[in-house]
Wavefront OBJ file of the C-alpha trace (Angstrom):
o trace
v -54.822 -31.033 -47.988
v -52.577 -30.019 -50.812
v -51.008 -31.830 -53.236
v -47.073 -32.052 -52.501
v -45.346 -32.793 -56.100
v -41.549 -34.162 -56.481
v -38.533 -31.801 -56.421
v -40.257 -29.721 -53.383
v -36.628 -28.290 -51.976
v -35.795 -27.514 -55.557
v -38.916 -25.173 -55.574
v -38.471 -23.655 -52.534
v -34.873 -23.272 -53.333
v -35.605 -21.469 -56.979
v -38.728 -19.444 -55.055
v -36.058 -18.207 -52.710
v -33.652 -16.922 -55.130
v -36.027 -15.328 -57.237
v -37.868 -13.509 -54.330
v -33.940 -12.341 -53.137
v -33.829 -11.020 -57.108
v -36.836 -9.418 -57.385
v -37.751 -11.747 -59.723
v -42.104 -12.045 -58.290
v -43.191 -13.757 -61.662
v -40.845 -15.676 -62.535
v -41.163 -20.068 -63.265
v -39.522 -21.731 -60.064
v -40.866 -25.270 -60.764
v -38.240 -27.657 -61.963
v -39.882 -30.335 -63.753
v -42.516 -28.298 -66.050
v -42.561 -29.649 -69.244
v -40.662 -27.605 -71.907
v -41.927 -27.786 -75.771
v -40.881 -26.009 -78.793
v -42.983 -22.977 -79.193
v -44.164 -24.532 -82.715
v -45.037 -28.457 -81.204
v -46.999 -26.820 -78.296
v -48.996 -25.036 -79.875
v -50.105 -27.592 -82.760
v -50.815 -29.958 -79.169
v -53.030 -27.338 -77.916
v -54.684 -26.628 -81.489
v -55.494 -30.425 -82.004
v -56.681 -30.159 -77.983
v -59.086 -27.376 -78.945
v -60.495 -29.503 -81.763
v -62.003 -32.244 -79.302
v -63.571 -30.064 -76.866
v -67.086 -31.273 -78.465
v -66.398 -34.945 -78.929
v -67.813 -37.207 -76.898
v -64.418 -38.643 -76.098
v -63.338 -35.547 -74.648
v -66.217 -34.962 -72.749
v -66.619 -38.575 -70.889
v -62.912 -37.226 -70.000
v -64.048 -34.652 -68.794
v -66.757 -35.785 -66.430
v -63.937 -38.509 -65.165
v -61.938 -35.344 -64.440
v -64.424 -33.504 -61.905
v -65.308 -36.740 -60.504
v -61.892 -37.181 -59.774
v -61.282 -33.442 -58.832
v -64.788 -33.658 -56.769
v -63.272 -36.758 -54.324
v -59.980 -35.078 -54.159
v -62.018 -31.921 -52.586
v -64.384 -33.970 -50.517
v -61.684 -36.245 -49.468
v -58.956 -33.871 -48.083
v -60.537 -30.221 -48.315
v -64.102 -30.234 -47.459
v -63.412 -30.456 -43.674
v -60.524 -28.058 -43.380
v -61.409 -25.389 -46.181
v -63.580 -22.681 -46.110
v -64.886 -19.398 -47.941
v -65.719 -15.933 -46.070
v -66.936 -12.822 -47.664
v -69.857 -14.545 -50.009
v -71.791 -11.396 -48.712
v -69.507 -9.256 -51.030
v -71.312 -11.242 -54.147
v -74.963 -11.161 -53.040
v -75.609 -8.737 -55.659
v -73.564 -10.295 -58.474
v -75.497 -12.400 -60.827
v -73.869 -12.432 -64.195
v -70.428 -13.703 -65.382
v -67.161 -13.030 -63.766
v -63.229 -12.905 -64.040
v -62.144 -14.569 -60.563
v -58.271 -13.671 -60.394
v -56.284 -15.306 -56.788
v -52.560 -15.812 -55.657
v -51.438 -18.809 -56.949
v -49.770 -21.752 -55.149
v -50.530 -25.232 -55.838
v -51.690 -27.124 -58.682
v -54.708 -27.951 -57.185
v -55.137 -24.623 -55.193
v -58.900 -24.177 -57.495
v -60.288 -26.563 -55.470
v -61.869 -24.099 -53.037
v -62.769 -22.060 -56.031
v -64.308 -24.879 -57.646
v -66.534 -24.397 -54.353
v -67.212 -20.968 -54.721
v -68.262 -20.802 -57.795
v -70.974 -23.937 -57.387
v -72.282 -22.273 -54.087
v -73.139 -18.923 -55.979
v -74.869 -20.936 -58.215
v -72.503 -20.293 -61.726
v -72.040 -24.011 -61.730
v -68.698 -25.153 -62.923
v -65.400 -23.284 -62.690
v -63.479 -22.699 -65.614
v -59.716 -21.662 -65.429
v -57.204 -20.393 -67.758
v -54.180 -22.463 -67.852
v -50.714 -22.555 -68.925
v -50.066 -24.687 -72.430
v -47.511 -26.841 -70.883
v -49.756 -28.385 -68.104
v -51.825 -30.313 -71.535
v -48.673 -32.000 -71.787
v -47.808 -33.585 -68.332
v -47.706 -36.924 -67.788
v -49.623 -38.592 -65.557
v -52.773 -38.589 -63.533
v -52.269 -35.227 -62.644
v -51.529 -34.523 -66.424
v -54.584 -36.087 -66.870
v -56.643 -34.134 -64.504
v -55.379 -30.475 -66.010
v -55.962 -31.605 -69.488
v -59.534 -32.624 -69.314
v -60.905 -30.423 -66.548
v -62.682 -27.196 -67.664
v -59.747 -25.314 -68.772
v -58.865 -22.742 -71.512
v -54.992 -23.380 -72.512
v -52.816 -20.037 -72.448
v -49.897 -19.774 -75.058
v -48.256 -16.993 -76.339
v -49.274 -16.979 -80.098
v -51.041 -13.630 -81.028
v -53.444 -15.582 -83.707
v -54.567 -18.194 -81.107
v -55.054 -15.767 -78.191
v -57.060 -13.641 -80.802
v -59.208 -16.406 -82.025
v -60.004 -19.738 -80.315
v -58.689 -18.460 -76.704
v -61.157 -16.041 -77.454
v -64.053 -17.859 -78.429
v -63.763 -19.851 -75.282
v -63.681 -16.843 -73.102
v -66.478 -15.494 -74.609
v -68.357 -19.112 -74.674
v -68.181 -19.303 -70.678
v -68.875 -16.073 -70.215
v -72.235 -16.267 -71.991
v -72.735 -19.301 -69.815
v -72.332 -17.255 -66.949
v -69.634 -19.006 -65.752
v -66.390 -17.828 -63.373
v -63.671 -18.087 -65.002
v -60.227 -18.354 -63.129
v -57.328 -16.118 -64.199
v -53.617 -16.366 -62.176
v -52.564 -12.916 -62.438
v -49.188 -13.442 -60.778
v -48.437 -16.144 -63.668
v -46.163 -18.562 -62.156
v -47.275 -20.936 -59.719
v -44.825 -20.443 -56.287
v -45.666 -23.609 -54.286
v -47.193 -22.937 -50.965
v -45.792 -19.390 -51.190
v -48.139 -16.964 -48.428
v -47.856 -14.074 -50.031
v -49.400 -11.993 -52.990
v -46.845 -11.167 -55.595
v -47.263 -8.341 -58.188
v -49.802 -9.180 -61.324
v -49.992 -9.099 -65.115
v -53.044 -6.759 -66.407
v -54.257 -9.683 -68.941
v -56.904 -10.542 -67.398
v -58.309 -7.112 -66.155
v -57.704 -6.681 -69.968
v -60.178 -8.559 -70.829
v -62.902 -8.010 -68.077
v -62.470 -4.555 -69.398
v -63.123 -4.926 -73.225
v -66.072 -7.771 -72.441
v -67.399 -5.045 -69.544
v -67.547 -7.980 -66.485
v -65.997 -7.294 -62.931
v -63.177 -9.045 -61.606
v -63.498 -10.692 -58.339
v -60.637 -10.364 -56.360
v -59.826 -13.527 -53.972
v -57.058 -14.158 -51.480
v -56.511 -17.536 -50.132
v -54.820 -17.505 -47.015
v -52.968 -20.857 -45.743
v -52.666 -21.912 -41.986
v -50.717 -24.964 -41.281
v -52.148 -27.905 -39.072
v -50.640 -29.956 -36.777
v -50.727 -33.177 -39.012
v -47.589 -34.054 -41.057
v -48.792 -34.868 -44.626
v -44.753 -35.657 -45.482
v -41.805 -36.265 -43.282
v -41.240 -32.308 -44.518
v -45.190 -30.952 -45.020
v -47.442 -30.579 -42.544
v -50.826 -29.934 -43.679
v -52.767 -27.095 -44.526
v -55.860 -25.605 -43.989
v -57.091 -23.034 -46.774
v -59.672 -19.843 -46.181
v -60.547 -18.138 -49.485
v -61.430 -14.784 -48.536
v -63.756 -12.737 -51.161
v -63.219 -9.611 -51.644
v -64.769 -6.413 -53.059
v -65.837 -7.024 -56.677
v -64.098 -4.104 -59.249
v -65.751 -3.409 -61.782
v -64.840 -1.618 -65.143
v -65.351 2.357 -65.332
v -67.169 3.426 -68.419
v -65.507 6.795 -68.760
v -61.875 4.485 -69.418
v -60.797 3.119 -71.880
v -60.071 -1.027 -71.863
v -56.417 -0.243 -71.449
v -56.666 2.233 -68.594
v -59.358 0.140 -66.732
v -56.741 -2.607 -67.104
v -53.873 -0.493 -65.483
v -56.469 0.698 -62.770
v -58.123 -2.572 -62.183
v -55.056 -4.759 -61.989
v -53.157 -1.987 -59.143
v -57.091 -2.255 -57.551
v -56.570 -6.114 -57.289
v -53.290 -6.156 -56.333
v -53.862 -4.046 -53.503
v -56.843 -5.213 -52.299
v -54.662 -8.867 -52.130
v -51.909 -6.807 -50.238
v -54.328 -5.181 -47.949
v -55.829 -9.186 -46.819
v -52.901 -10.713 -46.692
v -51.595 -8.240 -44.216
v -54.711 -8.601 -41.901
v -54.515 -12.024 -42.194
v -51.567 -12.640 -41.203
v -50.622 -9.483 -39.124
v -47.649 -8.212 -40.723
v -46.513 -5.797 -43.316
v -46.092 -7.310 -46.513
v -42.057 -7.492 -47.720
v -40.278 -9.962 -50.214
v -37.371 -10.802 -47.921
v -37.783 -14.591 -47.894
v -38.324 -16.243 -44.744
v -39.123 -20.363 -44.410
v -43.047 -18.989 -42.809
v -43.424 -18.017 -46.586
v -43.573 -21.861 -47.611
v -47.152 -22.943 -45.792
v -46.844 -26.008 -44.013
v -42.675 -26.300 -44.748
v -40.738 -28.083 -42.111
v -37.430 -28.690 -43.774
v -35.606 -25.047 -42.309
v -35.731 -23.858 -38.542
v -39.022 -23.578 -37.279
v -40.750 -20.165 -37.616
v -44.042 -19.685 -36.164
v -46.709 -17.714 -38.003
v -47.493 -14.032 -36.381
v -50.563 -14.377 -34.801
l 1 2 3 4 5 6 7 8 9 10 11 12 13 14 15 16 17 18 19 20 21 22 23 24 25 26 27 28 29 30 31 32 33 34 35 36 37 38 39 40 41 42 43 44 45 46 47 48 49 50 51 52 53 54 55 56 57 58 59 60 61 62 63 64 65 66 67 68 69 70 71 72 73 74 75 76 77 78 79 80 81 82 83 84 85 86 87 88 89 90 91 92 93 94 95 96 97 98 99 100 101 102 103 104 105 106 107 108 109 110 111 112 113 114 115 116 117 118 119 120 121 122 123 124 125 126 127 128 129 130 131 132 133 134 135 136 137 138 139 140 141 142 143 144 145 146 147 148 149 150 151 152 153 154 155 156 157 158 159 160 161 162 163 164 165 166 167 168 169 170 171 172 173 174 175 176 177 178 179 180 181 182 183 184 185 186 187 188 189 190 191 192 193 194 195 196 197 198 199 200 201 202 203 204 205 206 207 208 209 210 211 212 213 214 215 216 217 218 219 220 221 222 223 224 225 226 227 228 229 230 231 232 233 234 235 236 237 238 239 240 241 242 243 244 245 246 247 248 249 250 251 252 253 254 255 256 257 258 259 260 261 262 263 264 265 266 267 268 269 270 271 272 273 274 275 276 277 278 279 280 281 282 283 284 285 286 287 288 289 290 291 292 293 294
C-alpha cells in the first residue's frame, strides 16, 4: 500500500497540466516546503554535522524500524521484484536510478537491495524533505539519505564525501533521475544525467529499475484504491572506458531512459505518449473509470 498525502486532486490536477505543457520534470506537489536558498542550506549543513552522533543514529535505527513495519505491514504481501537474475554477476557498489512516484515508493528498493546482500539502501534526496513536519518529516530526515541542494561547494564537498562513503561500503544508492516526484504517475518521464554523471567519473554501473503499479480491488480512500507494486530489474549499464565521464553520462542516461520506456510499454501494453489520461494516476478513482490495457 502507498502512502496517500493531503492535497491529492491538487497533484493530480498540477501533474495534468504540466504533462499537457510538456513540462515532464517539473514540481507538481502543493505543500513542499519552500526555504530561502541561504536557510536551507545552513539546515542541511548543521544536518550533515550529526550524521556520527549518537543522537542521530538512535534516529536513525527508529527510522528503519519504522520504515521496516510500514513495508512488512502493507507491502510485503502485495510487492514483488523480477529480474534479480540480471544482477547475479554484480557484486560491488551501484547507482540504482527508478521512476519516481510516492514518497515512500523505496520501499521495494529497500528490499532489493537487502536481498542482494548490499545491506541498507541509501537514497539521494531533495533538501526540502529535512524540513517537513511530521512523522513523515521525521522518517525522510533520519533514514539513510544524502540531502540534494543546488550549491556548487556542497555538491562538490560533503555530497561528495557521502557518495563516495556508501559506495566504498558497497552500498546501492538511490538516484530519481526524473527529479520531481509525480504521485502515482505510471509512466517514465525523461531524466537528468546527474546521476549517470557520477557513476561515470566513480566507474560503477547504474541499475536501471522500473516499478510498475497495478491497482487492487481494495479502496485504501473513498478516492484510492490500492496498489500493488512489481519492481522490474533491468539490464545493468555500465560506463565505457573509451568515453569520457560526460559522454558516458549523455549515453548512459538516453540507455536508462529507454530501457524504462521499453518496460513500461510491455508492461502495460501500450505505446508510451504524454497525453494525460486518469489510468496515468495508479489506483485514482476520482475521474471516469478507465481500465488498464491488459
Amino acid at each position: 500500500m502507498l502512502l496517500v498525502p493531503p492535497g491529492r486532486e491538487q497533484a493530480i490536477a498540477a501533474i495534468r497540466q504540466a504533462a499537457a505543457e510538456g513540462r515532464l520534470n517539473d514540481k507538481t506537489e502543493p505543500f513542499d516546503p519552500v526555504w530561502e536558498p541561504q536557510k536551507l542550506q545552513d539546515n542541511i549543513l548543521a544536518y550533515v554535522n550529526t550524521l556520527d552522533s549518537p543522537l542521530f543514529k538512535l534516529k536513525n535505527r527508529a527510522a528503519r524500524l519504522i520504515v521496516d513495519y510500514w513495508v512488512r505491514r502493507y507491502s510485503e504481501c502485495v510487492n514483488e521484484i523480477r529480474g534479480l537474475d540480471k544482477l547475479s554477476s554484480l557484486k560491488g557498489p551501484a547507482f540504482v536510478t527508478s521512476n519516481h512516484f510516492n514518497p515512500f515508493d523505496n520501499g521495494v528498493h529497500r528490499t532489493l537491495a537487502k536481498t542482494t546482500g548490499h545491506g541498507r539502501l541509501v537514497a539521494i534526496s531533495q533538501g526540502t524533505n529535512f524540513v517537513m513536519p511530521g512523522l513523515n518529516g521525521f522518517v525522510l530526515r533520519n533514514i539513510d539519505v544524502i540531502p540534494l541542494i543546488p550549491e556548487p561547494s556542497y555538491m562538490s564537498g560533503p555530497f561528495r564525501e557521502l557518495m563516495r562513503k556508501h559506495l566504498d561500503l558497497n552500498h546501492f544508492v538511490l538516484i530519481y533521475p526524473e527529479q520531481e516526484m509525480w504521485f502515482n504517475y505510471r509512466k517514465p518521464r525523461p531524466e537528468k544525467r546527474g546521476a549517470f554523471l557520477f557513476a561515470a567519473q566513480y566507474n560503477v554501473p547504474v541499475i536501471p529499475t522500473f516499478v510498475e503499479m497495478q491497482d487492487l480491488l481494495q479502496l485504501q480512500t473513498p478516492r484510492f484504491k490500492q496498489v500493488k507494486l512489481i519492481l522490474h530489474v533491468l539490464e545493468p549499464i555500465f560506463p565505457d572506458p573509451a568515453k569520457s565521464p560526460r559522454e558516458n553520462s549523455f549515453a548512459m542516461c538516453e540507455a536508462d531512459y529507454q530501457a524504462k520506456v521499453a518496460c513500461y510499454e510491455h508492461c502495460y501494453g501500450k505505446a508510451l505518449t504524454y497525453d494525460f489520461t486518469p489510468w496515468d494516476i495508479a489506483g485514482w478513482t476520482g475521474d471516469p473509470p478507465q481500465s488498464a490495457p491488459k
